[in-house]
mmCIF entry with sequence, helices, sheets and N, C-alpha, C, O atoms, coordinates in Angstrom:
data_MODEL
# 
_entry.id   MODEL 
# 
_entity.id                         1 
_entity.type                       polymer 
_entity.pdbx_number_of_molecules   1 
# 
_entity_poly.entity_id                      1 
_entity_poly.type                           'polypeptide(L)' 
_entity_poly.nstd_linkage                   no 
_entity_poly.nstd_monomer                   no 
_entity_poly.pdbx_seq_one_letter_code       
;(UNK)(UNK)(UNK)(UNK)(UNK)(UNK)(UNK)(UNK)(UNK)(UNK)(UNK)(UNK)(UNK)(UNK)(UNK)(UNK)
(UNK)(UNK)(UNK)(UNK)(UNK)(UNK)(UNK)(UNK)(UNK)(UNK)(UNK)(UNK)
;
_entity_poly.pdbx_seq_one_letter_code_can   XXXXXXXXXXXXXXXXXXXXXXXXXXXX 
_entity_poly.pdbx_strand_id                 A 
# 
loop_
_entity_poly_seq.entity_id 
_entity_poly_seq.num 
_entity_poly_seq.mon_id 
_entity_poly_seq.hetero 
1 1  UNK n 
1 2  UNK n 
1 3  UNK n 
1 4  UNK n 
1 5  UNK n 
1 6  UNK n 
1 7  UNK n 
1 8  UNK n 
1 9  UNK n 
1 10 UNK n 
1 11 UNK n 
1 12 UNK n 
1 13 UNK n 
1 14 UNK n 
1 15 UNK n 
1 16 UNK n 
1 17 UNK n 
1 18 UNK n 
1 19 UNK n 
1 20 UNK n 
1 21 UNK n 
1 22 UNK n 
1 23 UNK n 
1 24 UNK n 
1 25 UNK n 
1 26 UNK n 
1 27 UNK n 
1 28 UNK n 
# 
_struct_asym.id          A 
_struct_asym.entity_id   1 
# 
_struct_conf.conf_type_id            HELX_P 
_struct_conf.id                      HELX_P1 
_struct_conf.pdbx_PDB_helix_id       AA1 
_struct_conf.beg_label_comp_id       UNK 
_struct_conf.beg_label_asym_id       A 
_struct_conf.beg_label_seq_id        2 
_struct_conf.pdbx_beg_PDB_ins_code   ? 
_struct_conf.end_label_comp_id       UNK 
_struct_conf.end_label_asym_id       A 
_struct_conf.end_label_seq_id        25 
_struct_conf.pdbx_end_PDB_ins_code   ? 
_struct_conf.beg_auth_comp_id        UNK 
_struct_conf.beg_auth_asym_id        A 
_struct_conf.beg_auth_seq_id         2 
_struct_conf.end_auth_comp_id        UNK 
_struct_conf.end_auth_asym_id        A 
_struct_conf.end_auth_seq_id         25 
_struct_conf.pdbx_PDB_helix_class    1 
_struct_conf.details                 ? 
_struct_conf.pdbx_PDB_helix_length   24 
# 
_struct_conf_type.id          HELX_P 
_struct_conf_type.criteria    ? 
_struct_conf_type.reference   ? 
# 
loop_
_atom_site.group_PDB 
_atom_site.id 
_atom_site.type_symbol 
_atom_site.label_atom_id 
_atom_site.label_alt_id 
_atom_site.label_comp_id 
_atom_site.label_asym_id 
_atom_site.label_entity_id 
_atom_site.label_seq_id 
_atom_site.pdbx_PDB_ins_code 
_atom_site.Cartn_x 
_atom_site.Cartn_y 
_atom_site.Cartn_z 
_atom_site.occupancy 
_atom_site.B_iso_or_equiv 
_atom_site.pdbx_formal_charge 
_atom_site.auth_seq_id 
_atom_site.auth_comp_id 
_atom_site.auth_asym_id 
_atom_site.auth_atom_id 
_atom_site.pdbx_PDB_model_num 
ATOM 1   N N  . UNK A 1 1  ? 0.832  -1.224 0.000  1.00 0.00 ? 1  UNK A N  1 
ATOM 2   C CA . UNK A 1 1  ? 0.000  0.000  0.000  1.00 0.00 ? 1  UNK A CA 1 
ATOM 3   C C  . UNK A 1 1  ? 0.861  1.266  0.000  1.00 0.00 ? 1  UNK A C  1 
ATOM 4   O O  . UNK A 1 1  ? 1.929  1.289  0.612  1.00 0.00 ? 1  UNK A O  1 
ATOM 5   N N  . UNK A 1 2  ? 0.391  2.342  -0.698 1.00 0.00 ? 2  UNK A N  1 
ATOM 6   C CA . UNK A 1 2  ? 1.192  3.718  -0.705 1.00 0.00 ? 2  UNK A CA 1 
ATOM 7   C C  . UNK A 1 2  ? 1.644  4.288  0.581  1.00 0.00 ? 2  UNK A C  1 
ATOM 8   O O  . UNK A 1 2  ? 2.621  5.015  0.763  1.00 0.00 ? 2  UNK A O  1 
ATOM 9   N N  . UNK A 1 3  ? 0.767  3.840  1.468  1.00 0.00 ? 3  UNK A N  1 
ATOM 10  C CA . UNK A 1 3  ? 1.177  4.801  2.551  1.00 0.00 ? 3  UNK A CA 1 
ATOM 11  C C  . UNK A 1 3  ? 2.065  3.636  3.621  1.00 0.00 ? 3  UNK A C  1 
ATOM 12  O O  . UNK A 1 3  ? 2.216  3.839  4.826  1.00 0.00 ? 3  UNK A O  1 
ATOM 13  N N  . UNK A 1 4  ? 2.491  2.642  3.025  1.00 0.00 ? 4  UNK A N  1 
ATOM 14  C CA . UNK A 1 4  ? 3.629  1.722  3.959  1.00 0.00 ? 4  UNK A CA 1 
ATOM 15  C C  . UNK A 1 4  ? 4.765  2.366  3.201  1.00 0.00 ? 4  UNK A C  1 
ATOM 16  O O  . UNK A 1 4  ? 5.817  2.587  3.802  1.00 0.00 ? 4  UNK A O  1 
ATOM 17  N N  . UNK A 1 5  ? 4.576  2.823  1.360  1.00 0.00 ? 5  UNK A N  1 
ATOM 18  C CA . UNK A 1 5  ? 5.837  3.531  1.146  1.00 0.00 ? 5  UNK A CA 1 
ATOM 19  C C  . UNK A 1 5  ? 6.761  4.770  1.606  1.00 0.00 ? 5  UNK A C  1 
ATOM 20  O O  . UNK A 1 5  ? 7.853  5.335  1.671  1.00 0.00 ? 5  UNK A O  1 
ATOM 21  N N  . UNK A 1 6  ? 5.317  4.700  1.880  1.00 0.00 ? 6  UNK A N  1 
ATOM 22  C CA . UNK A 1 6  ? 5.327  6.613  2.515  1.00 0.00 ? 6  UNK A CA 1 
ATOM 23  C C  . UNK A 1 6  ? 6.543  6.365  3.667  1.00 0.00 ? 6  UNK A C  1 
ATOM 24  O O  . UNK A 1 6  ? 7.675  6.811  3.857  1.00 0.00 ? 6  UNK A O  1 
ATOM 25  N N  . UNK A 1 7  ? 5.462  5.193  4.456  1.00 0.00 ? 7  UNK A N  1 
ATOM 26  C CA . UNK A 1 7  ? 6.519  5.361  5.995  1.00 0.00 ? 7  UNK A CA 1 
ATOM 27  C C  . UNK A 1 7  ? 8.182  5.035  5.518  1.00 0.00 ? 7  UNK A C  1 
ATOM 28  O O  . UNK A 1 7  ? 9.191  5.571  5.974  1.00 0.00 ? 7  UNK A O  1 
ATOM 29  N N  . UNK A 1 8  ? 8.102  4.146  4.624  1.00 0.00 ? 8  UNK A N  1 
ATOM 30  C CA . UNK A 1 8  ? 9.299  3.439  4.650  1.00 0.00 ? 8  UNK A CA 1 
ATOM 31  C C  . UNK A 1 8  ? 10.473 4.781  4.161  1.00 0.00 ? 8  UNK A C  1 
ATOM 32  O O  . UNK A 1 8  ? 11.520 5.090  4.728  1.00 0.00 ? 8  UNK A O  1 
ATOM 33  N N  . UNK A 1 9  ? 9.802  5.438  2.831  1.00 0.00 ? 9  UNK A N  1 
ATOM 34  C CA . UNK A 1 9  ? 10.533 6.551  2.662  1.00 0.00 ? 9  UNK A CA 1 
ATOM 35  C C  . UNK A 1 9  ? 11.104 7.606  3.761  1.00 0.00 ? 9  UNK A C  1 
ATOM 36  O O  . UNK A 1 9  ? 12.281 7.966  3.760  1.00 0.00 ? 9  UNK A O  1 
ATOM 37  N N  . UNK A 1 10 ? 10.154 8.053  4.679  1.00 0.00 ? 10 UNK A N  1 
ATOM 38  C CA . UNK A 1 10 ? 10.246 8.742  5.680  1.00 0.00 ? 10 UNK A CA 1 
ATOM 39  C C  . UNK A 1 10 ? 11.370 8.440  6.206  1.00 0.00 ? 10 UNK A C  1 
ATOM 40  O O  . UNK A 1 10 ? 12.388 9.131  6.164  1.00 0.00 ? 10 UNK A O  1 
ATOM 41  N N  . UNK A 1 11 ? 11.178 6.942  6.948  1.00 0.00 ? 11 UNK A N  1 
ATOM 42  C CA . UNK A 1 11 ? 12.160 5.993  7.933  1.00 0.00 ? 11 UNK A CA 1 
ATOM 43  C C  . UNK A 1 11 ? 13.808 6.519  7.186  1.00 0.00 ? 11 UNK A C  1 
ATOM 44  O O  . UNK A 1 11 ? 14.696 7.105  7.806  1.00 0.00 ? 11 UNK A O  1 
ATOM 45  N N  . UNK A 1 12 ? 13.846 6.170  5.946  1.00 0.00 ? 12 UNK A N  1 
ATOM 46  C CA . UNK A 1 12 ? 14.755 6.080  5.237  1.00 0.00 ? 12 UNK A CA 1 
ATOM 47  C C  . UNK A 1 12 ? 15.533 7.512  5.215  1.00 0.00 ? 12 UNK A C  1 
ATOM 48  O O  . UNK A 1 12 ? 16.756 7.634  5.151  1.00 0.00 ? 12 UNK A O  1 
ATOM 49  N N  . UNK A 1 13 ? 14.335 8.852  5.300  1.00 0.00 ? 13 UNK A N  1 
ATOM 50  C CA . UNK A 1 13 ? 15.248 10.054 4.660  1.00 0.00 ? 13 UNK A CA 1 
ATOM 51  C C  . UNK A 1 13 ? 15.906 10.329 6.510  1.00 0.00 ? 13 UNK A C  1 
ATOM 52  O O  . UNK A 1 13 ? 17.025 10.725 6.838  1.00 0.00 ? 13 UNK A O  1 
ATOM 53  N N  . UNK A 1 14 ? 14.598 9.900  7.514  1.00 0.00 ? 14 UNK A N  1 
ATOM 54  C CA . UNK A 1 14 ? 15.561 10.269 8.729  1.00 0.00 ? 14 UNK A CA 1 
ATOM 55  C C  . UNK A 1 14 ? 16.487 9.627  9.101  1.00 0.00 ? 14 UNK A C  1 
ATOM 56  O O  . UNK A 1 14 ? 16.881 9.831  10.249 1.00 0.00 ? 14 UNK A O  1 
ATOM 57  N N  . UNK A 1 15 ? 17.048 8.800  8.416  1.00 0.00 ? 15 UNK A N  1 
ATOM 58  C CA . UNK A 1 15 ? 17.815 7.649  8.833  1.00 0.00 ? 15 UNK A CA 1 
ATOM 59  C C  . UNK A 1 15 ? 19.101 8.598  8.446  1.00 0.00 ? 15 UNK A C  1 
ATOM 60  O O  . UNK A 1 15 ? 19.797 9.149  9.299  1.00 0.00 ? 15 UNK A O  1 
ATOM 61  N N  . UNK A 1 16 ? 19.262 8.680  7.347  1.00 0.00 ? 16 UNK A N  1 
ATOM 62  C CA . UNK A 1 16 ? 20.200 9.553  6.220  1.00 0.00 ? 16 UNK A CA 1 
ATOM 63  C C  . UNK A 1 16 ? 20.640 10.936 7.276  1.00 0.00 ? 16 UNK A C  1 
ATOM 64  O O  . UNK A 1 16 ? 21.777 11.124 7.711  1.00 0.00 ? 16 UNK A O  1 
ATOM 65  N N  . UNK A 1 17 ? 19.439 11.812 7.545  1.00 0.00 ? 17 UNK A N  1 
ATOM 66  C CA . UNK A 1 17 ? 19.511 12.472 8.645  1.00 0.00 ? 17 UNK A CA 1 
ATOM 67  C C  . UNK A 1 17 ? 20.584 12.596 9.547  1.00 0.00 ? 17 UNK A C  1 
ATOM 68  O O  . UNK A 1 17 ? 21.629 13.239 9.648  1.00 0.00 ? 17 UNK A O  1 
ATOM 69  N N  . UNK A 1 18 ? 19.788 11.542 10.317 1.00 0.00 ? 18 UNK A N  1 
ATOM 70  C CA . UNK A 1 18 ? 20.597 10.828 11.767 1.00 0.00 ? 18 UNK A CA 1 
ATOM 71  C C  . UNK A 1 18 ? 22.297 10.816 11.257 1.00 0.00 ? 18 UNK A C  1 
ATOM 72  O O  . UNK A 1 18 ? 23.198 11.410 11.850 1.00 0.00 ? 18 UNK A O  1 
ATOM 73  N N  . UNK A 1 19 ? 22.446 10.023 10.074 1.00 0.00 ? 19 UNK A N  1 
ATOM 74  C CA . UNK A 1 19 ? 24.193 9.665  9.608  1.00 0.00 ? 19 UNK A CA 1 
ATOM 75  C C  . UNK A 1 19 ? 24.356 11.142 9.017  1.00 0.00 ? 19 UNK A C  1 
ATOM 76  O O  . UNK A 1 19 ? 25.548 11.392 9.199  1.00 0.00 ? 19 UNK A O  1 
ATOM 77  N N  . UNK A 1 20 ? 23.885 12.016 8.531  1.00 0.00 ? 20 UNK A N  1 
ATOM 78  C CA . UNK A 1 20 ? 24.963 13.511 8.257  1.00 0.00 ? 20 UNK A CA 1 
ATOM 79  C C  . UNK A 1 20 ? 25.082 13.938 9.879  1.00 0.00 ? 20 UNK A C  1 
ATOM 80  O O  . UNK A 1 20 ? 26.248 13.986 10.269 1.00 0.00 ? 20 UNK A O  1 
ATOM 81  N N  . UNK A 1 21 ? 24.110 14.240 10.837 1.00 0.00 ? 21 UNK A N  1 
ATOM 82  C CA . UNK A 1 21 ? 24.505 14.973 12.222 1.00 0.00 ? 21 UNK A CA 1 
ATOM 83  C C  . UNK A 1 21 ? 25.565 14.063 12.492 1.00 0.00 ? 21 UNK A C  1 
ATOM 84  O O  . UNK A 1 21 ? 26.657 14.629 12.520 1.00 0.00 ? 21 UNK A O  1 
ATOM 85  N N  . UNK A 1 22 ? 25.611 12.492 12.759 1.00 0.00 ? 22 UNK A N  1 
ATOM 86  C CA . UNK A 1 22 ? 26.802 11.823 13.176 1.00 0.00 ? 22 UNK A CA 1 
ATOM 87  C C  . UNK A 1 22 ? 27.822 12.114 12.325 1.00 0.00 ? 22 UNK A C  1 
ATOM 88  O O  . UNK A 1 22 ? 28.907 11.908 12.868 1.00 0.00 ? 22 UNK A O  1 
ATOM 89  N N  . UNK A 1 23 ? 27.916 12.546 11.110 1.00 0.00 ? 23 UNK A N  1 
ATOM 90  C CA . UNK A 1 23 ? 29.544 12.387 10.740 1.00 0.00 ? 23 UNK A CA 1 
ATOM 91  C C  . UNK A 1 23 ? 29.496 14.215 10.762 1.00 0.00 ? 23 UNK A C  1 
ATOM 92  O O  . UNK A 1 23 ? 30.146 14.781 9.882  1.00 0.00 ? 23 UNK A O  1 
ATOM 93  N N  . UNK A 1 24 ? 29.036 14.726 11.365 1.00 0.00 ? 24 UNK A N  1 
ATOM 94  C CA . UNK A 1 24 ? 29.121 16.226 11.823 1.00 0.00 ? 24 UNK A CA 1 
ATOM 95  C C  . UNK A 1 24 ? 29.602 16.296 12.847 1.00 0.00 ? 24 UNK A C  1 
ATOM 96  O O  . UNK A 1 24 ? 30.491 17.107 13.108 1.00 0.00 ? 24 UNK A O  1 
ATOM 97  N N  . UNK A 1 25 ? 29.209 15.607 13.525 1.00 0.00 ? 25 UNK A N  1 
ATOM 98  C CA . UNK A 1 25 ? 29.803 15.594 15.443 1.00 0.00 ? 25 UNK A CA 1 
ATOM 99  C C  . UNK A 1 25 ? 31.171 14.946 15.483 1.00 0.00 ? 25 UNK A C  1 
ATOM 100 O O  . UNK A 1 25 ? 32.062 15.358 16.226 1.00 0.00 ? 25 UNK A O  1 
ATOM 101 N N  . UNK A 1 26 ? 31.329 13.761 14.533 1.00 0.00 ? 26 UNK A N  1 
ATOM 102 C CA . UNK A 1 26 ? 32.392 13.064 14.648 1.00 0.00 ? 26 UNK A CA 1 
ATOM 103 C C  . UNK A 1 26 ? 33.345 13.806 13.470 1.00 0.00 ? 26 UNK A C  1 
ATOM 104 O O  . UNK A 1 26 ? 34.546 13.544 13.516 1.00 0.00 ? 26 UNK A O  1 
ATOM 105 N N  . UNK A 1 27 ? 32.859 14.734 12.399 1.00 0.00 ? 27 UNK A N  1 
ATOM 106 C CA . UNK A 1 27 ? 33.819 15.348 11.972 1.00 0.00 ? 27 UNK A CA 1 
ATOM 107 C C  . UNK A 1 27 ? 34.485 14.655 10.920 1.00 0.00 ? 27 UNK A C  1 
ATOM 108 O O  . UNK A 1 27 ? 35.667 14.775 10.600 1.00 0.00 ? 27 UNK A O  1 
ATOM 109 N N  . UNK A 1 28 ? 33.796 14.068 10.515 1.00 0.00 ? 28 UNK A N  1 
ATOM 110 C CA . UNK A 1 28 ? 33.855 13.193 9.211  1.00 0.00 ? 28 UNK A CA 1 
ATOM 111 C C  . UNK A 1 28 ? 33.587 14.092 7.975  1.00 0.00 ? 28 UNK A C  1 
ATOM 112 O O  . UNK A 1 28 ? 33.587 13.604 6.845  1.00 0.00 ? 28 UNK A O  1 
# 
Protein backbone atom coordinates (compact mmCIF):
# COMPACT_ATOMS: atom_id res chain seq x y z
CA UNK A 1 0.00 0.00 0.00
CA UNK A 2 1.19 3.72 -0.70
CA UNK A 3 1.18 4.80 2.55
CA UNK A 4 3.63 1.72 3.96
CA UNK A 5 5.84 3.53 1.15
CA UNK A 6 5.33 6.61 2.52
CA UNK A 7 6.52 5.36 5.99
CA UNK A 8 9.30 3.44 4.65
CA UNK A 9 10.53 6.55 2.66
CA UNK A 10 10.25 8.74 5.68
CA UNK A 11 12.16 5.99 7.93
CA UNK A 12 14.75 6.08 5.24
CA UNK A 13 15.25 10.05 4.66
CA UNK A 14 15.56 10.27 8.73
CA UNK A 15 17.81 7.65 8.83
CA UNK A 16 20.20 9.55 6.22
CA UNK A 17 19.51 12.47 8.64
CA UNK A 18 20.60 10.83 11.77
CA UNK A 19 24.19 9.67 9.61
CA UNK A 20 24.96 13.51 8.26
CA UNK A 21 24.50 14.97 12.22
CA UNK A 22 26.80 11.82 13.18
CA UNK A 23 29.54 12.39 10.74
CA UNK A 24 29.12 16.23 11.82
CA UNK A 25 29.80 15.59 15.44
CA UNK A 26 32.39 13.06 14.65
CA UNK A 27 33.82 15.35 11.97
CA UNK A 28 33.85 13.19 9.21
Amino acid sequence: PPEMMKMAEDKAKNIQLAWEKVKELRGW
